[in-house]
C-alpha positions in Angstrom: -16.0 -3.1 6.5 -15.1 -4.4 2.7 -17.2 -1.5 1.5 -15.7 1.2 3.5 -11.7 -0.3 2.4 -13.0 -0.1 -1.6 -14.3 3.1 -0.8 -11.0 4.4 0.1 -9.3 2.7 -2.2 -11.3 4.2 -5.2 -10.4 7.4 -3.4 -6.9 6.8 -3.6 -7.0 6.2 -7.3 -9.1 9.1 -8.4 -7.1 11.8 -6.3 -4.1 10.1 -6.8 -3.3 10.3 -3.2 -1.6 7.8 -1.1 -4.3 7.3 1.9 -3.9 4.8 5.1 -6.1 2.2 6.2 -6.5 -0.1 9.3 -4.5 -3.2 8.8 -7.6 -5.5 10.6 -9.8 -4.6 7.8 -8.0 -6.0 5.3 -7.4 -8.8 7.4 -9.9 -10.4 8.8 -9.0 -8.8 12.3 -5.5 -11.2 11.9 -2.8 -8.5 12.0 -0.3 -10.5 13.9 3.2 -10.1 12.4 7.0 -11.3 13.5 9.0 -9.2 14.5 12.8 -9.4 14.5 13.0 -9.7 18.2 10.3 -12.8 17.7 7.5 -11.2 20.0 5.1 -11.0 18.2 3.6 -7.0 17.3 0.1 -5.9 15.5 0.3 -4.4 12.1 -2.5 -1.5 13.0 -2.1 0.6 9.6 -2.0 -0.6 6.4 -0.6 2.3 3.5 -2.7 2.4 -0.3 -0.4 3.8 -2.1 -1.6 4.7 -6.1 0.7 3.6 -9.1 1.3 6.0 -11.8 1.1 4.2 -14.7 2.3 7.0 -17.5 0.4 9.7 -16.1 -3.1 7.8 -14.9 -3.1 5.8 -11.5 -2.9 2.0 -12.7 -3.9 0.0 -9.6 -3.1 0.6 -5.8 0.0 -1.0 -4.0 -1.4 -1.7 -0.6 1.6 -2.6 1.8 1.1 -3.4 5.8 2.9 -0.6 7.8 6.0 -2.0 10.2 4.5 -1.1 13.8 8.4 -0.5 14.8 8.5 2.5 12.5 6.3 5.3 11.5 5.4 6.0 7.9 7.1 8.9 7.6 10.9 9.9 6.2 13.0 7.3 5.0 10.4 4.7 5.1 8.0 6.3 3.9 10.5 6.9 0.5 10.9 3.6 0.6 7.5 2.4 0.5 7.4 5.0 -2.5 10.0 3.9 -4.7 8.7 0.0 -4.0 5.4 1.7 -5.5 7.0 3.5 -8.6 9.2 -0.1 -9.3 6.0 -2.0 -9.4 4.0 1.5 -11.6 7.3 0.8 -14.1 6.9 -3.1 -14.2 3.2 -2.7 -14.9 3.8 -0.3 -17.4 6.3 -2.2 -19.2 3.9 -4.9 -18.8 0.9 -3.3 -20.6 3.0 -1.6 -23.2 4.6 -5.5 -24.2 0.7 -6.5 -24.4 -0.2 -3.9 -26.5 
């Protein structure tokens, strides 16, 4: 439910709290995605992650969980450093518009 997704994702911005979501929501129930053996495996979570934008969350990253490994540890550092690169680019971003 669209209502229910911006729910949590208005959560995730005023907490400042990375929050998960199911994947079919934000799909339209397609969640279908390739993996690198070619059979084909459902992306069931989806991750919101918020984007610090000099001390205030600037937007959400919202990323679609690989089902062949758990959100947790290395990935999981991963899918936070992807989310502070694009924080810094929007940052950047805004400060050249200003």
């Amino acid at each position: 439910d669209a209502s229910k997704i911006a729910t949590r994702l208005a959560q995730v911005v005023a907490d400042g709290a990375p929050a998960t979501l199911p994947a079919a929501a934000l799909t339209g129930g397609n969640t279908a995605g390739q993996h690198a053996a070619a059979s084909r495996l459902p992306v069931e979570q989806a991750l919101a992650l918020p984007l610090d934008c000099a001390g205030q969350v600037g937007g959400v990253l919202v990323v679609g969980v690989n089902p062949c490994y758990p959100p947790a540890g290395a990935y999981r550092d991963f899918l936070e450093v992807l989310a502070a690169a694009v924080a810094g680019a929007l940052t950047a971003a805004l400060a050249h518009d200003e």
